[in-house]
N, C-alpha and C positions, 0 to 999 in steps of 0.2 A: 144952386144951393149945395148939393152933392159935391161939388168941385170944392167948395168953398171948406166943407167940410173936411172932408179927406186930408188938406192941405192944414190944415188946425192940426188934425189927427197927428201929421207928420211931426212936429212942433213938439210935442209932448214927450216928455221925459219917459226911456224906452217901457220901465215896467206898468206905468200907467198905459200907455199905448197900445203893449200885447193885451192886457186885460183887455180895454176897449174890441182891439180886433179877433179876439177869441169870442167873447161877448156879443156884441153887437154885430161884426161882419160874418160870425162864425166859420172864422177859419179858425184852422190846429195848427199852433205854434208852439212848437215846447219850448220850458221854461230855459232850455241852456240853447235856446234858437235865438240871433238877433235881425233885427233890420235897423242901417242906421237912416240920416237923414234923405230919405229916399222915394215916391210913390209908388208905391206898390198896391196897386186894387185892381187882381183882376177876380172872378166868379167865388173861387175856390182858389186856397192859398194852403198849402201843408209845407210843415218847415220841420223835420226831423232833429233831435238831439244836433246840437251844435252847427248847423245848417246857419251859413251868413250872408245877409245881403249887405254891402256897403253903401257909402253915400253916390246920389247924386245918380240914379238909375230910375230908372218908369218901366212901370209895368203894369199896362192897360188891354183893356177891349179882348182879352182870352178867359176862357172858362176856367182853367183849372194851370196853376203852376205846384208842381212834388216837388221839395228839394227833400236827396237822400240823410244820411248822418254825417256829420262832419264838410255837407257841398259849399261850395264860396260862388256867390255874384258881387264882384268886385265892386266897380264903380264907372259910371257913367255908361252905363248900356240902358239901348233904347228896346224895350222887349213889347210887341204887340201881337194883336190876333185878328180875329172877325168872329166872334160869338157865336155857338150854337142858336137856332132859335129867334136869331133877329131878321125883322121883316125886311127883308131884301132879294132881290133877285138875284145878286152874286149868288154862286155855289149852292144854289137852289138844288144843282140836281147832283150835288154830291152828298148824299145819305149818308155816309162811313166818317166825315170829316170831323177830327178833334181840336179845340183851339187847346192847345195842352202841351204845356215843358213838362216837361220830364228830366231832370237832375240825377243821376245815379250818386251814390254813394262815396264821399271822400274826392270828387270832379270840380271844378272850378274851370269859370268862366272870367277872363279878364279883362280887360277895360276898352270899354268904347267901340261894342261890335254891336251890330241890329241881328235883332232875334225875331225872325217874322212869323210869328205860330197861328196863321190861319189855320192850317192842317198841325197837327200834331210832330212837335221835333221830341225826340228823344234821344237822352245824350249816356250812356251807361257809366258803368263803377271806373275810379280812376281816370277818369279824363283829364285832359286841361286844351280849354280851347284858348290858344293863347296869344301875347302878344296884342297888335291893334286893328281896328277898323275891318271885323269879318264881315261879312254878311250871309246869315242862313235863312234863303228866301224858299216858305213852303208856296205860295200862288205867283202865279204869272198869268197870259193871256195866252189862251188856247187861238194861235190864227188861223187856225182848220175850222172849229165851231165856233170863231166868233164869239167868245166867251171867256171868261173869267176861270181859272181850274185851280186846285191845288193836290197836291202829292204831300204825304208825310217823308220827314230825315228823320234816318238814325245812324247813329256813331255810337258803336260799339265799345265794350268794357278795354280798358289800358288805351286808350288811343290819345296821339298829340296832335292838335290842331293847330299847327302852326299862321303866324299872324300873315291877315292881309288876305285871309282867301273868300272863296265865295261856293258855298254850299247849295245845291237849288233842288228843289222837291222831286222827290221821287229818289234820292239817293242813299247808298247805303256806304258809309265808311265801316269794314270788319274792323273786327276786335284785334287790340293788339296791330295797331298799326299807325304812320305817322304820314298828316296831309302837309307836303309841304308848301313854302310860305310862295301868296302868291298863285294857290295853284285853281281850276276851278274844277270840280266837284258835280258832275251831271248825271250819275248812273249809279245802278247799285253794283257794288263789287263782294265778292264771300271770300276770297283768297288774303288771310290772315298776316302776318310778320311782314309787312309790305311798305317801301314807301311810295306813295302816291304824288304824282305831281305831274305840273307842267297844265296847258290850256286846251283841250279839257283835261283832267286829271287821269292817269293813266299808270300802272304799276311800274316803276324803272329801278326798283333795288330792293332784293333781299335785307332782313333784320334777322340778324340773330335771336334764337329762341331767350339767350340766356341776359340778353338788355336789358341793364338793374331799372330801367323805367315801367320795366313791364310785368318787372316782380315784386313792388312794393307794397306794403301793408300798410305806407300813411299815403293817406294824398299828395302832403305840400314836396315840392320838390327841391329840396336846400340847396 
């Protein structure tokens, strides 16, 4: 019945729609936030001033998605989680875990990459994870303890996420930096101005401080 619903929901002409999911799902959408033909239901939904999801995207089974002011979820991204709170034995004995996006400010996410938010990803101000077919995986299977684990991502403020790569829990992309395409992503790194790449991802080229992508004041990049 839920399902059924939800899927109506969608249907509806956008201003009737946000009333309904401010209302009745209570989530915070402001009034210059859109979502277009899309589902979107996960726990908790905040959509900042101008914040957009386009068509043709899902977004289920996580506690809580922020998007910042002005962030973009493009189209056809598959965005999931695993629920605080649900009776299972998965990730029983991780205490700390968030199913939780985190969108910074002015970032945008582009088309047709899996968003896996078991653990909490967190993406900061001025992003673009871009291009096709990424994957940012927060769980995998621990084959030491036989078990299910997950680690939170985060990618720090100005960073380019070039298409095609694979991000996996426990990592950290610094601020100010660019992964490139293709490359995969398994550790945390703090070393700034950097481009990352290659399998596993590893630092191989200085970025100039003064890289007009890394001093903009709009997001979209013309």
């Amino acid at each position: 019945m839920n399902f059924l619903l939800n899927c109506l929901v969608v249907i509806f002409p956008w201003k009737i729609r946000r009333l309904i999911l401010n209302r009745f799902y209570h989530y915070n959408i402001h009034p210059k936030a859109r979502i277009g033909f899309s589902y979107i239901y996960p726990k908790h939904l905040i959509m900042e001033e101008g914040a957009t999801i386009g068509h043709l995207n899902v977004a289920i089974h996580l506690d809580k998605i922020t998007m910042g002011k002005n962030s973009i979820i493009s189209r056809g991204n598959w965005i999931t989680g695993f629920p605080m709170g649900t009776n299972s034995r998965h990730f029983s004995h991780n205490k700390e875990r968030n199913s939780e996006l985190i969108i910074g400010k002015e970032s945008a996410i582009t088309k047709e990459h899996h968003i896996d938010c078991t653990d909490m990803i967190r993406i900061g101000d001025f992003v673009t994870v871009a291009g096709y077919r990424s994957q940012l995986l927060t769980h995998s299977i621990d084959v030491y303890e036989g078990r299910q684990d997950s680690h939170p991502i985060v990618i720090g403020d100005y960073c380019f996420v070039s298409t095609g790569v694979k991000i996996l829990g426990g990592s950290v992309l610094p601020d100010h930096s660019v992964l490139g395409a293709g490359a995969v992503l398994t550790k945390k790194y703090i070393e700034p101005f950097k481009l990352y790449a290659g399998v596993p991802a590893n630092p191989v080229k200085d970025i100039i401080h003064c890289a007009k992508y890394f001093n903009r004041d709009k997001g979209f990049v013309y």
